[in-house]
C-alpha positions in Angstrom: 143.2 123.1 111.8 139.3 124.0 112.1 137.4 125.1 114.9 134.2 122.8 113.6 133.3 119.8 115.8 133.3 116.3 114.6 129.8 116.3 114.1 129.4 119.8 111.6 128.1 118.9 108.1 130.7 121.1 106.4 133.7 119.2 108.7 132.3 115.9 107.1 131.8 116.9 103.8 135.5 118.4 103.6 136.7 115.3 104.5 134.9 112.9 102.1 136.0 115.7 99.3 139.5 115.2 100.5 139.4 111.0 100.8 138.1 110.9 97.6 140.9 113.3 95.9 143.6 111.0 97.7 141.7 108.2 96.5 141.8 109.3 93.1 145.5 111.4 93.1 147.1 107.8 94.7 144.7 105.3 92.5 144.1 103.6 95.7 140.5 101.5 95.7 137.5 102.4 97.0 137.8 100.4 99.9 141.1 101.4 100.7 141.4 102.9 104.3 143.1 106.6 103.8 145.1 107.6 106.7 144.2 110.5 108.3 146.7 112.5 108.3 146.0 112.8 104.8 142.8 114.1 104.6 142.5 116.5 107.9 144.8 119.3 108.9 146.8 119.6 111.6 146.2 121.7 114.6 149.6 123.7 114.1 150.1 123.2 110.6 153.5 123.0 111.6 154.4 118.7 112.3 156.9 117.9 109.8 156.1 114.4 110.1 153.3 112.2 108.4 152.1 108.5 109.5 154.3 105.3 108.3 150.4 104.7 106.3 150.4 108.2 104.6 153.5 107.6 103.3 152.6 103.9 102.2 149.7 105.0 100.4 151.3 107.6 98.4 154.3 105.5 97.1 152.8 104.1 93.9 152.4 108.1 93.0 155.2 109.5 93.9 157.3 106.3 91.8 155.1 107.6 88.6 155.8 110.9 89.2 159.2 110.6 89.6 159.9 108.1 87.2 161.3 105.5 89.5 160.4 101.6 91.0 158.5 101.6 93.8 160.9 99.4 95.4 163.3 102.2 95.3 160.6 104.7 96.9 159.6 102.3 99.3 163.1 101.7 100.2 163.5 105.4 100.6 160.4 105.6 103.0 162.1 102.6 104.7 165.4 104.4 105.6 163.5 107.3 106.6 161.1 105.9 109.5 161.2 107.4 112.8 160.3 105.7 116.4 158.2 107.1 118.5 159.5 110.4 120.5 161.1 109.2 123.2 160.1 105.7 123.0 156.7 106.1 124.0 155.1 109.0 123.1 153.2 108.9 119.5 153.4 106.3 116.6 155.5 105.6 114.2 156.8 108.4 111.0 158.3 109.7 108.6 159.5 113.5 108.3 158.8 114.4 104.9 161.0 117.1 104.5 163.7 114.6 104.9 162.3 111.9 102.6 161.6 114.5 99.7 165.4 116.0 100.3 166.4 112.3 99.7 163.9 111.4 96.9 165.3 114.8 95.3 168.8 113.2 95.4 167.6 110.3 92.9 167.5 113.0 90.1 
């Protein structure tokens, strides 16, 4: 988290710093829209859980890194989706503790 308002020059330049390194780290184009969740941090530091997007974006990485098809990450991702908490609060996720336990189990 940060205690600096939307509007602080330091706030902003943090965060284009940290679009472009996802940009770059995830080969995603210029245009690409980066999630959030992956360029600011959370309030607790604690939420287990990123957006279905975050997870989407990072797929093509994560495959080359690990050595495996997409198709087989995605279909990881896939099997690890959540609804929303109690069917109404919050979007759609993914814990990421429990997809990397899973993508640990390909090896």
């Amino acid at each position: 988290g940060s205690n600096l308002g939307p509007t602080n020059q330091k706030l902003m330049d943090t965060v284009t710093d940290n679009i472009k390194k996802v940009r770059e780290e995830n080969n995603l184009a210029d245009d690409a829209k980066v999630p959030s969740d992956l360029v600011l941090a959370s309030g607790s530091g604690l939420d287990p859980h990123i957006s279905i997007e975050a997870a989407y974006a990072q797929i093509e990485r994560i495959a080359r890194e690990r050595n495996v098809s997409v198709h087989e990450i995605q279909k990881i991702v896939e099997q690890h989706m959540e609804g929303r908490q109690w069917g109404i609060f919050g979007e759609f996720r993914v814990n990421v503790l429990e997809l990397n336990l899973a993508l640990d189990m390909l090896k």
